[in-house]
C-alpha positions as CSV (number, residue, x, y, z in Angstrom):
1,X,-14.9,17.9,-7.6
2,X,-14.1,15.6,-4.6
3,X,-12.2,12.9,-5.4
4,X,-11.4,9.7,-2.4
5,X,-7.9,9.6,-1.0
6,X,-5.7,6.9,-2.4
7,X,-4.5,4.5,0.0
8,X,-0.7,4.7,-0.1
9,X,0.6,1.0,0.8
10,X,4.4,1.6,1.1
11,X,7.1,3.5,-0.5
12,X,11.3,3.0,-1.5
13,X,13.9,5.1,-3.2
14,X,17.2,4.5,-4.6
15,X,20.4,6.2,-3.4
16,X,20.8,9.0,-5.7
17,X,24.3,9.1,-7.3
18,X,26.0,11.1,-9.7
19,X,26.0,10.4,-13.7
20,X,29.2,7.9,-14.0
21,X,29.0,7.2,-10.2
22,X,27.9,4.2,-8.2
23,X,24.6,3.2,-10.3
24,X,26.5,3.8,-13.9
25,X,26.0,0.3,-15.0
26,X,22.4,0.3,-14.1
27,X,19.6,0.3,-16.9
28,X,16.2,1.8,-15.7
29,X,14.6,-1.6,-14.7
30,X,17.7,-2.4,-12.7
31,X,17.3,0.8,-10.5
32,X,13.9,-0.3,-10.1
33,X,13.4,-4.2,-9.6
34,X,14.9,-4.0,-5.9
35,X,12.5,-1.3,-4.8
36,X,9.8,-3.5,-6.0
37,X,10.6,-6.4,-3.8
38,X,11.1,-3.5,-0.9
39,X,7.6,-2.2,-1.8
40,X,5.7,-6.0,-2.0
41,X,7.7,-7.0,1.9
42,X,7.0,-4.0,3.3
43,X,2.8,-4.4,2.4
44,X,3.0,-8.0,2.9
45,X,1.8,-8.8,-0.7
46,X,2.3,-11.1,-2.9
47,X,3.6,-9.9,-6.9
48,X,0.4,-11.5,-8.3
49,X,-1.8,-8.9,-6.3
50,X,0.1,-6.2,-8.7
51,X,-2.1,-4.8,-11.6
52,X,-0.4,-2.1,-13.5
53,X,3.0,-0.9,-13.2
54,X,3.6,3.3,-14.1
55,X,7.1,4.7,-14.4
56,X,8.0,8.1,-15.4
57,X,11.0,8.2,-17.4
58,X,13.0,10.9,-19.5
59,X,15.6,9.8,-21.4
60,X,14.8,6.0,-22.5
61,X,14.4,7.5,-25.6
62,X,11.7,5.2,-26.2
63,X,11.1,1.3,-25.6
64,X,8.7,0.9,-22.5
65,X,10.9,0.8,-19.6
66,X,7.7,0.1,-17.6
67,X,6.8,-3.2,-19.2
68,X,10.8,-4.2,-19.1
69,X,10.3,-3.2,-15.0
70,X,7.4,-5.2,-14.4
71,X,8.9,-8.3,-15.9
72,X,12.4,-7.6,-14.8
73,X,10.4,-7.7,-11.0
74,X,8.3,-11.1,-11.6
75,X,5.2,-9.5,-11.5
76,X,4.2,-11.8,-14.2
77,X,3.4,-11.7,-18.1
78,X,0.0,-10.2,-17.6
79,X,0.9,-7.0,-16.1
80,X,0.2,-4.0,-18.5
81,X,2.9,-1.1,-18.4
82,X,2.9,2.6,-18.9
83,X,5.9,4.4,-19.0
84,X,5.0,8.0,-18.3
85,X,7.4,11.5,-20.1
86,X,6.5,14.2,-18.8
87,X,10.3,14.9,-18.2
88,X,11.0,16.6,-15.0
89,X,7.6,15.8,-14.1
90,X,7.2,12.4,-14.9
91,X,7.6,10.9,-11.5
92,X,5.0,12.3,-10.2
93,X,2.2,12.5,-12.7
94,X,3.2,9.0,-13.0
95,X,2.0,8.4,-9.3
96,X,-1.0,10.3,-10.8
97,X,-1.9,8.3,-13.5
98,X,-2.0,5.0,-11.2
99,X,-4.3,6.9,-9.1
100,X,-6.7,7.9,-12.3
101,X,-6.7,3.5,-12.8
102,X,-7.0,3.2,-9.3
103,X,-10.5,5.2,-9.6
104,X,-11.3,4.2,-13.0
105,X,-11.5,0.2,-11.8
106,X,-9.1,-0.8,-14.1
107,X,-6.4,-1.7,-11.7
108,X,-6.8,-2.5,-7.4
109,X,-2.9,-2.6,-6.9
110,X,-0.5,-0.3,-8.8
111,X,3.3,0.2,-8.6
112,X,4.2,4.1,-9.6
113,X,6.8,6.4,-9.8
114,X,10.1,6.7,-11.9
115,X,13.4,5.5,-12.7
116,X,16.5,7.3,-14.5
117,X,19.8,5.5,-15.0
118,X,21.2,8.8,-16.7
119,X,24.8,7.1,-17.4
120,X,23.2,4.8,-19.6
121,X,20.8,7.0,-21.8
122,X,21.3,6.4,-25.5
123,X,23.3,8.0,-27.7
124,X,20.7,10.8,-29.6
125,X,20.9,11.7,-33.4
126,X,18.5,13.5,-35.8
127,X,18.2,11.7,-38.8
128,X,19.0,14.1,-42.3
129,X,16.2,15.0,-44.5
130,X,18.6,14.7,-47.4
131,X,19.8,11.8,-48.5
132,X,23.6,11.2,-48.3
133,X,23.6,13.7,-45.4
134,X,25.1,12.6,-41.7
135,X,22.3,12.4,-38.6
136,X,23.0,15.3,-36.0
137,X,23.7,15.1,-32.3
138,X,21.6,16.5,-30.1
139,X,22.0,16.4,-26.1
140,X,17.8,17.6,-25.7
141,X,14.5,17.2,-27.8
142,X,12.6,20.4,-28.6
143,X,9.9,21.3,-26.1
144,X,8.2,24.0,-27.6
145,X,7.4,24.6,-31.5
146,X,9.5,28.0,-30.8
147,X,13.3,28.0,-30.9
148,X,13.0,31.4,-29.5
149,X,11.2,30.2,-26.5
150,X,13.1,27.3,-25.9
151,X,16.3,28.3,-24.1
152,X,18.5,25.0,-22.6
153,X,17.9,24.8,-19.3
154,X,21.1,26.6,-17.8
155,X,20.2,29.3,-19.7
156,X,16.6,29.6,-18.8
157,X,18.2,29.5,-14.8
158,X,20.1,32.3,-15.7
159,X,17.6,34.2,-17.4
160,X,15.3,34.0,-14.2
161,X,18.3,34.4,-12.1
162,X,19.2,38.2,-14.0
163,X,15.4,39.1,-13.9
164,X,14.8,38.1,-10.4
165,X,18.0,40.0,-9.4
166,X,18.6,36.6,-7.4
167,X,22.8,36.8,-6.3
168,X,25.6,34.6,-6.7
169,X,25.9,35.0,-3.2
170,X,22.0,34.3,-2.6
171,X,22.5,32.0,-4.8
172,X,25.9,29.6,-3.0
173,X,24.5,30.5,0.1
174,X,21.2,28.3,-0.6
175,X,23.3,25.9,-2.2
176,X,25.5,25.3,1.3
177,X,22.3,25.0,3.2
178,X,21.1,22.5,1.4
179,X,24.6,20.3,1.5
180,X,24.5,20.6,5.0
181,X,20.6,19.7,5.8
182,X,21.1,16.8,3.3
183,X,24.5,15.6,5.1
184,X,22.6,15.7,8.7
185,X,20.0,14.0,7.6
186,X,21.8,11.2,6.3
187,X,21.0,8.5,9.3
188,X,17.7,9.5,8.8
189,X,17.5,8.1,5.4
190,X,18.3,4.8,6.0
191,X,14.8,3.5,5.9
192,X,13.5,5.2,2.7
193,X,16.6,4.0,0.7
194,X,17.3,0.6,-0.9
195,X,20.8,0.0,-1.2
196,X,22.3,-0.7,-4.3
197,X,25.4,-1.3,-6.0
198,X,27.4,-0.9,-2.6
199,X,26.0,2.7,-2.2
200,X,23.5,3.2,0.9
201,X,22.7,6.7,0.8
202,X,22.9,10.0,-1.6
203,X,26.3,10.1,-3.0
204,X,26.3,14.0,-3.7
205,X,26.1,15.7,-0.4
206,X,29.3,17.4,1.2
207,X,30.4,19.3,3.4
208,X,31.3,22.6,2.0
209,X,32.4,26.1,3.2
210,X,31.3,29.8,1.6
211,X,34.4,30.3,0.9
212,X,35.1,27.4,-1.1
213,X,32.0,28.0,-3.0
214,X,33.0,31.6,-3.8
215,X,36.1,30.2,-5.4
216,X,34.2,28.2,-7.5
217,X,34.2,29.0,-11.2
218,X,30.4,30.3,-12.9
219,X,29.3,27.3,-14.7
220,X,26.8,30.5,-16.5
221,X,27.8,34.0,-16.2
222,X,25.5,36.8,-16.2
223,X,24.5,40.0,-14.3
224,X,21.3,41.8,-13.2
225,X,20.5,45.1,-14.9
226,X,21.6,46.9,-11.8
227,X,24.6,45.3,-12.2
228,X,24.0,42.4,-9.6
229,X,26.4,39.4,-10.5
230,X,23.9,36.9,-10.9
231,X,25.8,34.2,-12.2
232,X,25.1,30.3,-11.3
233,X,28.0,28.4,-9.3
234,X,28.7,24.8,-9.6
235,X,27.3,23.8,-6.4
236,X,23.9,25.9,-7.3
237,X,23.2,23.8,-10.1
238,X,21.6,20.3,-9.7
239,X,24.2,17.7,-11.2
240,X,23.0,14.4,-13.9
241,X,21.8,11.7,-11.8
242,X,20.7,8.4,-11.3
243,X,18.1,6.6,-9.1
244,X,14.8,6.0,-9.1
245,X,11.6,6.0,-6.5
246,X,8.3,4.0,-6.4
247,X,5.3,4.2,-4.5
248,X,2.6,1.0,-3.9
249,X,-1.1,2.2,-4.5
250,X,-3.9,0.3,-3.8
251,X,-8.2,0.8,-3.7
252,X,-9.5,0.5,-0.8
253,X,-11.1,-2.8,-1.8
254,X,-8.0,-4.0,-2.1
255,X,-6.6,-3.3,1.4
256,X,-10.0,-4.8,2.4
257,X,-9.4,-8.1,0.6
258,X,-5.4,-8.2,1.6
259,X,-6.3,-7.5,5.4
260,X,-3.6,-4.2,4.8
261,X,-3.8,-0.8,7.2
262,X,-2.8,1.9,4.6
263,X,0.1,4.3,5.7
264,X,-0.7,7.3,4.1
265,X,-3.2,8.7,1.6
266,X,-2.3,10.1,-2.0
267,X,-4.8,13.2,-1.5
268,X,-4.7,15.4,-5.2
269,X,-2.2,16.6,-7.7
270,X,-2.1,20.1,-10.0
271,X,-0.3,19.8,-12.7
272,X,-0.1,23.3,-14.6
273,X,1.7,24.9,-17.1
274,X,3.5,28.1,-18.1
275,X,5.4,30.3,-19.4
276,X,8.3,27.6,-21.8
277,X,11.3,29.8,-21.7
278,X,11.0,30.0,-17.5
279,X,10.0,26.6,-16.9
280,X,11.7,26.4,-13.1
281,X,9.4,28.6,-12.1
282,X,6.3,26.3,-13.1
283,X,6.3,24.7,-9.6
284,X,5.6,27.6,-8.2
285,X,2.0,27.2,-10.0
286,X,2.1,24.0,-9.0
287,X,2.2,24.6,-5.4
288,X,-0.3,27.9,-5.6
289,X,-2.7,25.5,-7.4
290,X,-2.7,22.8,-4.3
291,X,-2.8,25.1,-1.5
292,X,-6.1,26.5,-3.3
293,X,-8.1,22.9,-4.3
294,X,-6.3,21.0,-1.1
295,X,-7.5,24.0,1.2
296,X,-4.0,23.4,2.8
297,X,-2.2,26.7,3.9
298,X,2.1,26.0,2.6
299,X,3.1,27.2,5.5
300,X,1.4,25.0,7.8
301,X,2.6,21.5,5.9
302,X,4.4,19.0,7.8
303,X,6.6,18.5,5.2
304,X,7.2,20.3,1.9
305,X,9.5,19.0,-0.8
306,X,10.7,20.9,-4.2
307,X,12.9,19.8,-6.3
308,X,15.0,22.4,-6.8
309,X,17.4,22.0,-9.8
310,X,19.0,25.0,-9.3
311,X,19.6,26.9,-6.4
312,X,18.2,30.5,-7.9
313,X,14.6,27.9,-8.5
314,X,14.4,27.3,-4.6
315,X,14.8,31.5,-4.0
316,X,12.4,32.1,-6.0
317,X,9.9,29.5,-5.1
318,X,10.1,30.4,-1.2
319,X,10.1,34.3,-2.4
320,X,6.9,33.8,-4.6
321,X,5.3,31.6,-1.8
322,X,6.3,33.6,1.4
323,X,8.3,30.4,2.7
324,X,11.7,30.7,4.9
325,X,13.8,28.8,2.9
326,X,14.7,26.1,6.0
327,X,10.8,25.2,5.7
328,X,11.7,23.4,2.1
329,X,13.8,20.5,1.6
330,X,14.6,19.9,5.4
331,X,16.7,17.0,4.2
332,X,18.7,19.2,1.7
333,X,16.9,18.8,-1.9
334,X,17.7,17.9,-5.3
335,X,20.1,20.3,-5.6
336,X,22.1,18.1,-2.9
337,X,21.1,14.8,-4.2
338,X,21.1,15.4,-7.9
339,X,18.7,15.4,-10.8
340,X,17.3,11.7,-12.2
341,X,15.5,13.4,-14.3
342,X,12.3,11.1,-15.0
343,X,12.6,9.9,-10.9
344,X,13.2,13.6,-9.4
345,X,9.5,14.4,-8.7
346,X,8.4,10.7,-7.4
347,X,11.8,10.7,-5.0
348,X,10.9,13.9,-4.0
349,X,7.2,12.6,-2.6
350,X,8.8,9.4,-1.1
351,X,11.2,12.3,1.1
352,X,7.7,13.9,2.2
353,X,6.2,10.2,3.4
354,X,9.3,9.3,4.9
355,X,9.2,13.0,7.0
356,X,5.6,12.6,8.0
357,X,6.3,8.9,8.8
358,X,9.1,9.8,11.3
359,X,6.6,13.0,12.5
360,X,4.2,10.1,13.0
361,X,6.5,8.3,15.4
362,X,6.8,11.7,18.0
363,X,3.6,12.6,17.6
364,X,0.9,9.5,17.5
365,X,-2.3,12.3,16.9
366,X,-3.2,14.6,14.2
367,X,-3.4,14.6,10.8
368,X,0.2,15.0,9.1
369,X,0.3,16.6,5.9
370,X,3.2,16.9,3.3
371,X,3.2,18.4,-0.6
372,X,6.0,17.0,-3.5
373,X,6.5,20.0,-6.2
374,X,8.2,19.9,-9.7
375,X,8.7,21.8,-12.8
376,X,9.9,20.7,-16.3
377,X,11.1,21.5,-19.3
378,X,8.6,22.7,-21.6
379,X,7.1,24.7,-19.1
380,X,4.9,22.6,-17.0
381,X,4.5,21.9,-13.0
382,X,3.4,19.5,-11.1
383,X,2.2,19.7,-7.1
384,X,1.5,16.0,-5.4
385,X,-0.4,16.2,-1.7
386,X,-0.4,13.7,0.7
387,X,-1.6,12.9,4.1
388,X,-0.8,10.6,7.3
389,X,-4.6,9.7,8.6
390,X,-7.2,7.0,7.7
391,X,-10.3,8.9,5.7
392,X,-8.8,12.0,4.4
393,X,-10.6,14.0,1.9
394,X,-10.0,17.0,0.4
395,X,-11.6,19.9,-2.0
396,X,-10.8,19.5,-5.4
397,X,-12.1,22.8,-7.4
């Protein structure tokens, strides 16, 4: 099936910061409401040309932070909401969803993406069956109808970690890289990010040393059956965040009417699932999926983002794919920023437009191409394609 690119009017993140960081006191709308003002001045469009407003979000534990967005932003009464759980994935099948509107008629002008204030997610209790009994904490919902094939996610990251035979050393050696491509790249952020709260860029990154990693306690110790220590540091696992990341869509109609020269094109998604006890390795579907129905070899992308909650994930995606691991996440990835869980996969696809926006700027021909992946819990994956030229179209089997 060939669907018609999605013009892509403009794009913002947050800084991303730590769970009881910077952006603590933030609920989801107020993470959001500045990039939507970013997003409306950057197209040169009023709020009342909005339509629809789509978030992804994890932990709101209900409510419709989407509709308390789109007011919070003054895009007016009438605005319908959809707030999007897919959990890890939300972000971007949210982006997705506004496209589906997009094409369906129902909207000309859609804000998209997601929003996770983490330090502010609500307390979480099962209530008893029996009477008289006390409700039970619980940190994460079920995502399968198994117990047995719902591990937590450390443990699943283990689990893959032992199987794949995938080192500690592998392992803090990925994890440094990606500090120190995300602490270079910092200056080069500047335009993608709205500041907020005093913080202008990701609070997370350092500057680290092997040594200091090796020194650094298992936060899940396990070995391979060979004997391979293939336990997961502290720096190779993806710390709570928050922040959030939205995208402007728009038909072309609408850029028509507005007088507006799209920036890039929202080409396809895949959105897959898998196995539920190894759900980090879902974006590697994901990513297999789009190179077949976008016709667009991985290793040829101008940009390629993954958001890698754990460092033994990014191994095994560039193993499974044939990819160096420098040609992901050339900004350092969410293993350096951190994990907004409901925003990871939408901040993810704002990195890729910003990288093919500053590719635009050295070189002024040719078609720039860039792919967002994800996976979450639950086993699912989600692979988002874009491109930087007017009339794009791609194969969609």
């Amino acid at each position: 099936m060939n669907v018609a690119p999605v013009p892509i009017l403009a794009w913002a993140r947050t800084p991303v910061a730590p769970v009881g960081g910077a952006l603590a006191a933030c609920q989801p709308h107020q993470l959001a409401a500045p990039l939507v003002e970013r997003l409306l001045a950057d197209a040169g469009l009023p709020a009342r040309a909005v339509d629809a407003v789509v978030l992804g979000n994890a932990l709101g534990a209900g409510g419709n932070p989407a509709r308390v967005l789109a007011l919070a932003a003054g895009l007016g009464e009438r605005i319908p909401a959809v707030t999007l759980d897919s959990q890890c994935c939300a972000g971007l099948d949210a982006v997705t969803h506004a496209c589906g509107l997009l094409a369906l008629g129902q909207a000309q002008v859609v804000v998209a993406g997601g929003a996770e204030a983490w330090s502010r997610a609500p307390l979480r209790m099962h209530r008893p069956v029996q009477a008289g009994a006390a409700p039970v904490a619980y940190e994460s919902p079920a995502f399968t109808p198994w117990p047995e094939r719902d591990p937590d996610m450390l443990q699943a990251a283990l689990d893959a970690a032992r199987r794949l035979r995938l080192s500690r050393g592998a392992q803090d050696a990925y994890a440094l890289a990606s500090h120190a491509r995300a602490v270079a790249a910092r200056g080069g952020m500047v335009a993608e990010i709205v500041p907020l709260c005093g913080l202008a860029y990701d609070a997370y990154p350092r500057t680290m040393t092997a040594a200091r990693l090796a020194r650094m306690p298992a936060v899940a110790a396990g070995q391979a059956q060979d004997g391979t220590d293939c336990g997961l540091g502290t720096a190779a696992v993806s710390p709570r965040a928050d922040g959030a990341a939205l995208l402007l869509l728009a038909t072309p109609a609408a850029c028509a009417r507005w007088g507006l020269r799209p920036r890039a094109h929202w080409c396809g998604s895949a959105s897959v699932g898998g196995a539920p006890e190894a759900p980090m390795l879902c974006a590697i579907d994901a990513a297999r999926a789009a190179q077949e129905r976008s016709g667009w070899r991985l290793d040829a992308l101008d940009a390629l983002e993954l958001h890698d909650a754990f460092a033994a994930q990014g191994l095994a995606f560039c193993s499974a794919l044939g990819l160096p691991p420098g040609a992901v996440n050339r900004g350092g990835g969410g293993l350096a920023r951190g994990h907004p869980i409901g925003a990871s996969g939408a901040i993810a696809l704002v990195r890729v437009l910003a990288q093919l926006n500053a590719e635009r700027r050295r070189r002024a021909a040719g078609a720039l191409r860039g792919l967002a992946c994800i996976a979450g819990a639950g086993g699912l994956g989600t692979a988002t394609w874009v491109a930087m030229e007017e009339g794009a179209r791609v194969r969609m089997d």
